[in-house]
C-alpha positions as a Markdown table, in Angstrom:
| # | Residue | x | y | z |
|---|---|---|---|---|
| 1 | Unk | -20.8 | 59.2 | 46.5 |
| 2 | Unk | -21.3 | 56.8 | 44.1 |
| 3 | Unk | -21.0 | 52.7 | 44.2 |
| 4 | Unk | -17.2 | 52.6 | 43.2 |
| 5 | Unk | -16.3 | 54.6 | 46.0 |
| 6 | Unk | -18.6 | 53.5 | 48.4 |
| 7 | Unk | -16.4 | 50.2 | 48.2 |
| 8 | Unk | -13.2 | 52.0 | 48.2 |
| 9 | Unk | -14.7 | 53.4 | 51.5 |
| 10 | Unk | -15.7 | 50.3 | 52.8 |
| 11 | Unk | -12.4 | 48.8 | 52.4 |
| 12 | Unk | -10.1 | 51.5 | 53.1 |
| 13 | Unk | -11.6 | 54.1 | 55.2 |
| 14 | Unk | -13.0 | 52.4 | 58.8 |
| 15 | Unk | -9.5 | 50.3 | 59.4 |
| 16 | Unk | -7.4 | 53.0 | 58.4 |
| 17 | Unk | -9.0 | 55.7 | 60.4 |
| 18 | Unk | -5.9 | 55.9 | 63.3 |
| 19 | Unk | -3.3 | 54.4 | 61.0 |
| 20 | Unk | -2.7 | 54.2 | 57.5 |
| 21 | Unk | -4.0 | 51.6 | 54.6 |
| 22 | Unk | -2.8 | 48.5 | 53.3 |
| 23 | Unk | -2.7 | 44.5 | 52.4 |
| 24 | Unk | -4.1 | 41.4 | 51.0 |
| 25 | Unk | -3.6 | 37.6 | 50.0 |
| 26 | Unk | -3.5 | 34.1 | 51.5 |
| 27 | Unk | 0.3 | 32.0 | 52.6 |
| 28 | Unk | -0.5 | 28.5 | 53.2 |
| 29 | Unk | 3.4 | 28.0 | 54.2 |
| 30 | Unk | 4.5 | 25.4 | 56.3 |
| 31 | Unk | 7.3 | 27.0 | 57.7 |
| 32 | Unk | 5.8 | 29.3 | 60.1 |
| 33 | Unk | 6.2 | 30.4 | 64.0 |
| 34 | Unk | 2.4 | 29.4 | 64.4 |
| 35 | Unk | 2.7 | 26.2 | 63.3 |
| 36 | Unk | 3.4 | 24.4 | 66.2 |
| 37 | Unk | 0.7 | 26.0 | 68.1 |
| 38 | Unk | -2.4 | 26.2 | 66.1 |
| 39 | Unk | -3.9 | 23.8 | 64.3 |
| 40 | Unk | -6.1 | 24.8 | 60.9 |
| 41 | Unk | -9.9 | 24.8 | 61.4 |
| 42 | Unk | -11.0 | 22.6 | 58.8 |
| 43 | Unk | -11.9 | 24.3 | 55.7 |
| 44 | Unk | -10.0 | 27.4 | 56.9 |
| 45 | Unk | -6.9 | 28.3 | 55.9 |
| 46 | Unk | -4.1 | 30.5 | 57.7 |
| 47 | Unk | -3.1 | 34.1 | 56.9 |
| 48 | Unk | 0.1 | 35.5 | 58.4 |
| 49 | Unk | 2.2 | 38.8 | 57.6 |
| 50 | Unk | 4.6 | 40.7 | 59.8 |
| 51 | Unk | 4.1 | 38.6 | 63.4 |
| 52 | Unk | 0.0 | 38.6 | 63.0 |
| 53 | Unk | -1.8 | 35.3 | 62.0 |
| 54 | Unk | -5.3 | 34.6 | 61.6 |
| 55 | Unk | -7.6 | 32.0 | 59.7 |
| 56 | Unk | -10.4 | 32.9 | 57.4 |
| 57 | Unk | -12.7 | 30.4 | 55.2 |
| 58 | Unk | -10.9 | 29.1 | 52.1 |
| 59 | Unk | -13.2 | 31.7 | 49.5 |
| 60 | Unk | -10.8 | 34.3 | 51.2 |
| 61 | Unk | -7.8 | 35.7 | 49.2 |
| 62 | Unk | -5.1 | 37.8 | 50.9 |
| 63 | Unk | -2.5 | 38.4 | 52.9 |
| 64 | Unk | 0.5 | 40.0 | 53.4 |
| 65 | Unk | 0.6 | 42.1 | 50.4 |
| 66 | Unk | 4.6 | 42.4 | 50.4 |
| 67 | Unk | 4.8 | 38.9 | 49.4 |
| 68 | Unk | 1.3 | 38.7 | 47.4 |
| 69 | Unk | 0.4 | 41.8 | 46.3 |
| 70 | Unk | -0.2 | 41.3 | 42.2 |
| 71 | Unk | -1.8 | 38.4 | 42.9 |
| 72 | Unk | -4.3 | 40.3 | 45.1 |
| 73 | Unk | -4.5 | 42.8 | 42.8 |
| 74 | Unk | -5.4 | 40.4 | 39.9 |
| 75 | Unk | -8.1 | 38.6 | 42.0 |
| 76 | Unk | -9.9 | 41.8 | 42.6 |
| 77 | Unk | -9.5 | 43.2 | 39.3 |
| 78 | Unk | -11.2 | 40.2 | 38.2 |
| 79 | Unk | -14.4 | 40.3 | 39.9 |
| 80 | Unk | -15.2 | 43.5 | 37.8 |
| 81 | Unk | -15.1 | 47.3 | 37.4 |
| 82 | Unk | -16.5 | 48.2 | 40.7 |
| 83 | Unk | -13.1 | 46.6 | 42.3 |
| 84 | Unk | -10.1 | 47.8 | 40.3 |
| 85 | Unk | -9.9 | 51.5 | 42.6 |
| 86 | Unk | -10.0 | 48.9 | 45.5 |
| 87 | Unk | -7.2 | 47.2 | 44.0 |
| 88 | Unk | -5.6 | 50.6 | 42.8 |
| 89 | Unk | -5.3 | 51.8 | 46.1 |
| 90 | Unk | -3.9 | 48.5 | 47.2 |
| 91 | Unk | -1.3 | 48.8 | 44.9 |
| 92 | Unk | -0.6 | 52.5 | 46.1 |
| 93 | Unk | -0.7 | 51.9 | 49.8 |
| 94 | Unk | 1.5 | 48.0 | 49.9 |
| 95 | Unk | 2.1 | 48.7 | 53.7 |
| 96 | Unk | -0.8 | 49.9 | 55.4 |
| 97 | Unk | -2.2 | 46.7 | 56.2 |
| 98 | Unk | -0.7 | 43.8 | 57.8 |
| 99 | Unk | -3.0 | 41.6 | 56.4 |
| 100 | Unk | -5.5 | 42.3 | 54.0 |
| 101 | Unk | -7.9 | 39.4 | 52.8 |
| 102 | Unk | -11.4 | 39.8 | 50.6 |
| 103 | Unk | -14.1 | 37.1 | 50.6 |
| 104 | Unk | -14.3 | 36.4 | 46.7 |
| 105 | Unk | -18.4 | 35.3 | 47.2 |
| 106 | Unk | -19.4 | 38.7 | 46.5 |
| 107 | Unk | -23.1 | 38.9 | 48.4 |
| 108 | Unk | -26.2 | 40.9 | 46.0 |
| 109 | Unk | -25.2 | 44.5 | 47.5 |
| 110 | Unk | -22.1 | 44.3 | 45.7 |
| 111 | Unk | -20.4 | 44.6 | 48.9 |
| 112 | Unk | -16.7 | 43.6 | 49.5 |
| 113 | Unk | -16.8 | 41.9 | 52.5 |
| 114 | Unk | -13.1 | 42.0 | 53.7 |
| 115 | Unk | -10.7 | 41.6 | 56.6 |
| 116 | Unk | -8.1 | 43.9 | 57.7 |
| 117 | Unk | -5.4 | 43.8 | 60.3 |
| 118 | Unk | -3.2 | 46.4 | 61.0 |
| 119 | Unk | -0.8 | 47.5 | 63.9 |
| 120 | Unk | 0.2 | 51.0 | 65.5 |
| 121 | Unk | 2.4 | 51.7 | 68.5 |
| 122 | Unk | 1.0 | 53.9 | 71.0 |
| 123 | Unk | 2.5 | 55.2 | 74.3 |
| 124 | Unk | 2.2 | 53.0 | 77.6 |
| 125 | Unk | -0.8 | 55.2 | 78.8 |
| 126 | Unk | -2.9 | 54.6 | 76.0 |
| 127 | Unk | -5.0 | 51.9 | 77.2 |
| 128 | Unk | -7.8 | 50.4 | 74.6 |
| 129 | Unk | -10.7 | 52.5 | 75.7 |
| 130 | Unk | -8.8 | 55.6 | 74.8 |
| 131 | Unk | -7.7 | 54.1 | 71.4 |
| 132 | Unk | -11.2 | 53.2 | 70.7 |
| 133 | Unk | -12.3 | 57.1 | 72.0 |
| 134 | Unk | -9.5 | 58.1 | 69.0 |
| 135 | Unk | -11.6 | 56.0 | 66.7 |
| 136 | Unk | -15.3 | 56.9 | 67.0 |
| 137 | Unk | -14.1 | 60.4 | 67.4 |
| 138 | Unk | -12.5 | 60.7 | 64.5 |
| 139 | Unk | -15.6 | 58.8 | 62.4 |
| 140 | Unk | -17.2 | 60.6 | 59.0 |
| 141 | Unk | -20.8 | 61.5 | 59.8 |
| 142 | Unk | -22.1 | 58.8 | 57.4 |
| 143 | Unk | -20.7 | 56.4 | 59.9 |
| 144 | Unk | -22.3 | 55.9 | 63.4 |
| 145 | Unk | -21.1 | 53.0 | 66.1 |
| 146 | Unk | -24.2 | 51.1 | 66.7 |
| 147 | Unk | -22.5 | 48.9 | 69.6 |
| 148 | Unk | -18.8 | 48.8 | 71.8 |
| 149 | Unk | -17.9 | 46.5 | 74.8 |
| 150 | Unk | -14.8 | 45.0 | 76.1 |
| 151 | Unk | -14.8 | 41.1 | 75.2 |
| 152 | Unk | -12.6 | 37.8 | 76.0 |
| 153 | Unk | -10.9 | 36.3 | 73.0 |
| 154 | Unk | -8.9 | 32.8 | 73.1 |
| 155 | Unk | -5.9 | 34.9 | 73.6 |
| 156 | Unk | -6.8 | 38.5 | 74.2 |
| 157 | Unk | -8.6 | 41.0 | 75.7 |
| 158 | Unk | -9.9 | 43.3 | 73.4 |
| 159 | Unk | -12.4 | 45.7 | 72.4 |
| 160 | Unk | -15.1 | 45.5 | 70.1 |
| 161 | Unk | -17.2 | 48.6 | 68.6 |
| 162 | Unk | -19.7 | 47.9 | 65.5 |
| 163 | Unk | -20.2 | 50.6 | 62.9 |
| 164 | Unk | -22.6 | 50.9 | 60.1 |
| 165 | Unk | -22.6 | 53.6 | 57.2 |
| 166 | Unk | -25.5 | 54.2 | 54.6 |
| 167 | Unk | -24.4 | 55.4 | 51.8 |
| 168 | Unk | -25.7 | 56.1 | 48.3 |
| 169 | Unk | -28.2 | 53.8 | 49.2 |
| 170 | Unk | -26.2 | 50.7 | 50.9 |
| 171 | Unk | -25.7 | 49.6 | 54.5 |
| 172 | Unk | -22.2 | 48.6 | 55.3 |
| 173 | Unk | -21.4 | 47.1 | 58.7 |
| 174 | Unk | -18.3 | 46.5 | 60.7 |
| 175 | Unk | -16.7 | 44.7 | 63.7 |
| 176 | Unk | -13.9 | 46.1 | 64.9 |
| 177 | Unk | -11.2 | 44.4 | 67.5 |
| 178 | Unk | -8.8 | 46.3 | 69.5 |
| 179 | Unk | -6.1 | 44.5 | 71.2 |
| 180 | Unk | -3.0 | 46.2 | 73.1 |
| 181 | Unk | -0.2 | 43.7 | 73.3 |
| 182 | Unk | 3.2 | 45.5 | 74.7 |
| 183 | Unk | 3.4 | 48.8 | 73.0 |
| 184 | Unk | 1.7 | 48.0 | 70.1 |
| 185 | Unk | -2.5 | 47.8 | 69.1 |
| 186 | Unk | -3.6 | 46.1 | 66.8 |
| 187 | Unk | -6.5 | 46.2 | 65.1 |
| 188 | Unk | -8.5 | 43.6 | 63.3 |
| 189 | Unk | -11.7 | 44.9 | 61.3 |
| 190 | Unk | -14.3 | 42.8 | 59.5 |
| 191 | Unk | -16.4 | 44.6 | 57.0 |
| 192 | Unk | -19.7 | 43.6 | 55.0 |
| 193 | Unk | -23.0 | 44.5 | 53.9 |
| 194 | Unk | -25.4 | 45.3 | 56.4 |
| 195 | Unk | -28.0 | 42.5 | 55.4 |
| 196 | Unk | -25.2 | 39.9 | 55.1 |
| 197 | Unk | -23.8 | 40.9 | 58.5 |
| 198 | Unk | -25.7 | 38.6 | 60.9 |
| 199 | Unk | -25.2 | 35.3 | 58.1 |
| 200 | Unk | -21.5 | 36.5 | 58.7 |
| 201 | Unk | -21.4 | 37.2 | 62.1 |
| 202 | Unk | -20.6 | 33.9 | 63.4 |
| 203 | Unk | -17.8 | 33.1 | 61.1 |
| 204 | Unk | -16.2 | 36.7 | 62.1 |
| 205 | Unk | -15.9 | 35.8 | 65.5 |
| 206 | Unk | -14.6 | 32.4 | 65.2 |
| 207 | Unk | -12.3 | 33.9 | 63.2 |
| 208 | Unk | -11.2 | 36.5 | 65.8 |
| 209 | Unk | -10.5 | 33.9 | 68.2 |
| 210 | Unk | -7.4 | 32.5 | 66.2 |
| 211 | Unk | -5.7 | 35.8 | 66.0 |
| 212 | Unk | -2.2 | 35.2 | 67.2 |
| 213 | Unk | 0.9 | 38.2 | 67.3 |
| 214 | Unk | 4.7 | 36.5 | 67.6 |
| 215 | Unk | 6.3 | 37.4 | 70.5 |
């Protein structure tokens, strides 16, 4: 597998694994349901699409790409050859994703390092342990969970599992959340390079911890 589609893995694959694909790009808008609730970390900004918000650093672009995808597309175009199947796909798949976002500081591995939320509903007896069983079961062999526990958000219970695929020569790494909220799970999936994932870690999780779904 070569580079190109080693990044289209990366960004598409892991959070789209039960689901589907989809969607990036920021909304800085001031009428939302959030707003009255949450308060912007400083030097964040808010993402919201489809009753999901969360806050990322301001290098992130993103979104909900029924409101932002040409823009998204654009941005990653822009950052070179190795990104326009990434934004392809994007542009093929508009609905996958809830929120798709991308960090544009692109780390030395050449490494997207991306944020994904997207949302399925499941039957009352799926509980998150089983959702997460669906997962790793349902992994590639290039990718192997390295870690899974049940955690304590702000909001949510959820569960986490970290994967890591070598591929053509890189180390990805992702965190994954799993959060069952009435009938629905989401998922929320952060994805890097393996040597930037511990620098990234901390920002990751205090992102996490402002992910809010509408009621």
């Amino acid at each position: 597998m070569n580079k190109k589609n080693f990044l289209l893995v990366l960004c598409l694959l892991l959070p789209s694994l039960v689901i589907g694909c989809k969607q990036p790009q920021t909304s800085q808008q001031t009428s939302s349901p959030f707003a009255a609730t949450q308060t912007t970390i400083p030097g964040w900004k808010k993402f919201e699409g489809r009753g999901a918000q969360l806050q990322l650093p301001e290098s992130y672009s993103g979104g909900d790409l029924s409101q932002y995808l040409d823009v998204v597309v654009q941005k990653l175009e822009s950052l070179g050859p190795y990104y326009q199947q990434v934004a392809q796909s994007l542009k093929q798949n508009p609905s996958a994703f809830v929120i798709w976002a991308f960090d544009s500081k692109v780390g030395k591995s050449g490494v997207l390092s991306n944020v994904t939320i997207a949302t399925e509903p499941v039957g009352s007896t799926v509980t998150i342990d089983t959702y997460l069983d669906m997962i790793t079961k349902q992994l590639p062999s290039e990718y192997r969970v390295v870690e899974r526990k049940q955690v304590s958000l702000d909001r949510y219970q959820a569960g986490q599992i970290v994967i890591e695929a070598t591929i053509s020569g890189v180390t990805a790494k992702q965190i994954m959340y799993t959060i069952k909220q009435g009938s629905n799970i989401w998922i929320v999936a952060f994805s890097t390079s393996a040597e930037e994932f511990e620098q990234r870690l901390p920002s990751f999780q205090q992102s996490i911890n402002t992910f809010s779904v509408s009621d």
